[in-house]
C-alpha positions in Angstrom: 86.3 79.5 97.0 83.3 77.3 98.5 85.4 74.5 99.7 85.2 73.3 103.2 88.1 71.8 104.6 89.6 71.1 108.0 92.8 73.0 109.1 95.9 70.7 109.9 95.3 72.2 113.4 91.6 71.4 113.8 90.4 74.4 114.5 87.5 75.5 111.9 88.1 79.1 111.0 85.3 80.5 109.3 85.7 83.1 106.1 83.3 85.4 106.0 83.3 87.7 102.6 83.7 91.3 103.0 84.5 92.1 99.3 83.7 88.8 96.8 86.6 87.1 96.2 88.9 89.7 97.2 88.3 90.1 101.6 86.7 88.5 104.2 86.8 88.4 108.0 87.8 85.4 109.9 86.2 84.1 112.9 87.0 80.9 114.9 84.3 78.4 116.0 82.8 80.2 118.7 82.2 83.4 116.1 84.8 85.6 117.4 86.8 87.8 114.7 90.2 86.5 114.7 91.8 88.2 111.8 91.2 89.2 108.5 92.1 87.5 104.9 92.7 89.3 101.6 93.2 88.2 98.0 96.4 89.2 96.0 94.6 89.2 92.5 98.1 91.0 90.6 99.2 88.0 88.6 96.5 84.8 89.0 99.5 82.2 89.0 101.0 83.8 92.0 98.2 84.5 93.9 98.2 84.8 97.3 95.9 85.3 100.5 97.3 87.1 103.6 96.1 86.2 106.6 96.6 89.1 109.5 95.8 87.8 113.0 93.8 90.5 115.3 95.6 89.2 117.9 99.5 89.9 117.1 98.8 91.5 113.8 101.0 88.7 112.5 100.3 87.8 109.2 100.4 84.7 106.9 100.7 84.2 103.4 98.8 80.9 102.3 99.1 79.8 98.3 95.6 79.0 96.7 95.7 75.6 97.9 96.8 76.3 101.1 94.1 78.7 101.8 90.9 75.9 101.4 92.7 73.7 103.7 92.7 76.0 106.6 89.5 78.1 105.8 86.0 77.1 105.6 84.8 80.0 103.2 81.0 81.2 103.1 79.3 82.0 100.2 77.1 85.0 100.2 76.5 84.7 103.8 75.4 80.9 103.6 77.9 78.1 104.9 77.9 76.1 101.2 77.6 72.7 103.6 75.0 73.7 105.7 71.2 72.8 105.9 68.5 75.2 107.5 68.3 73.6 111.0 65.6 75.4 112.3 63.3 79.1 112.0 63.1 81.5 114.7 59.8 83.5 114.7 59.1 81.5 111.1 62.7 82.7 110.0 65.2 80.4 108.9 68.7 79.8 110.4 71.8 77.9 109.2 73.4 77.2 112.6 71.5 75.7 116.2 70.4 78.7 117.9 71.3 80.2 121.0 69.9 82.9 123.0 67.1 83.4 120.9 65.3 87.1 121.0 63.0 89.2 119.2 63.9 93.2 119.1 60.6 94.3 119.1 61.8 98.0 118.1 64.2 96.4 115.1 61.8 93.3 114.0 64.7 90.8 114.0 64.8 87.7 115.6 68.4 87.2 116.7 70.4 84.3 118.5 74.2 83.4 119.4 75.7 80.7 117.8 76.5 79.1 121.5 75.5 80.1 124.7 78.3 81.8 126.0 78.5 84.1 122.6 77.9 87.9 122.9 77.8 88.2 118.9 74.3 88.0 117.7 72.6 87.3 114.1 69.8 87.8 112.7 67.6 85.4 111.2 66.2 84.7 108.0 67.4 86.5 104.5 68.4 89.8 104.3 69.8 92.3 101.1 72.9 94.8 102.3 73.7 97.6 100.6 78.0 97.8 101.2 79.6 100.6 100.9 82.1 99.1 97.4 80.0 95.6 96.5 76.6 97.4 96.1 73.5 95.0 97.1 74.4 91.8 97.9 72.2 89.1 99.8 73.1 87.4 103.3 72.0 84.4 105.3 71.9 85.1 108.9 74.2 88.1 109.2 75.8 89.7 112.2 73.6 92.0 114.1 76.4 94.7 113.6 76.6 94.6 109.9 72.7 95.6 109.7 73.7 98.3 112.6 76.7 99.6 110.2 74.6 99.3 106.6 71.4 99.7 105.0 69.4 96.6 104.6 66.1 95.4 103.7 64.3 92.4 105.0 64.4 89.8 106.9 62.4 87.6 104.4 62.4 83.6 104.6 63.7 82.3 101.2 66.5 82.8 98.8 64.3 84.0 96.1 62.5 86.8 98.2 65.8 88.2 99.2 67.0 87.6 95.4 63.6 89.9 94.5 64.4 92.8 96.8 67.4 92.8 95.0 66.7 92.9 91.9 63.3 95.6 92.6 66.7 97.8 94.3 68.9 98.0 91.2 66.0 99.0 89.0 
């Protein structure tokens, strides 16, 4: 799942992997959590994804193909589409930053994705030790994730963050 495609309604809803391939959160354009997506893996010609909206707790069942025309699903943390914009404090982002800070206690740089946004990230590379996936590497993640998980970095390239990684498993 690395497609990007625009929902019939034209609303982008970002997917945001939880779990690789099997859960991810969903947040519309402005980075707010509007539901949550998981991945019927029983039989691989019925698959499914249900969508369950945080709103009503309504949920949707989209087929395979249905699923990359309303979701735009990230990678590893990183949009597949998207170029590094810019670097806060010599880190590097993936979206135009808002609200740009440095918490001088935690060492992060952190910014909004728009200005009225109260969801921060954090930029540059970082590896995330989750509770069922083990290390895995992000691009920009949310503030809270590094508040709920053990992490290490930031660090400024794909390869560092790769290296921490692997120096972690040994």
């Amino acid at each position: 799942m690395v497609e990007r495609a625009q929902p019939r309604n034209g609303n982008m809803l970002t997917a945001i992997p939880i779990l690789e391939d099997k859960y991810w959160i969903i947040e519309n354009k402005e980075g707010e959590k509007v539901g949550i997506l998981n991945h019927n893996h029983i039989h691989f010609k019925n698959a499914s994804y249900k969508f369950t909206s945080t709103s009503n707790q309504k949920s949707t069942t989209y087929s395979t193909t249905e699923v990359v025309e309303h979701f735009n699903f990230m990678k590893s943390g990183v949009v597949v589409e998207s170029k590094q914009t810019s670097c806060i404090n010599e880190y590097p982002v993936c979206f135009k930053p808002f609200n740009a800070i440095y918490n001088v206690q935690k060492q992060l740089a952190l910014f909004t994705k728009n200005d009225k946004s109260h969801n921060y990230y954090c930029a540059g590379y970082f590896a995330i030790l989750f509770d069922n996936a083990g290390w895995q590497w992000a691009f920009c993640p949310k503030l809270k994730t590094l508040e709920k998980y053990e992490y290490l970095g930031p660090v400024k390239t794909e390869d560092d963050v790769k290296a921490l990684i692997k120096k972690e498993k040994k």
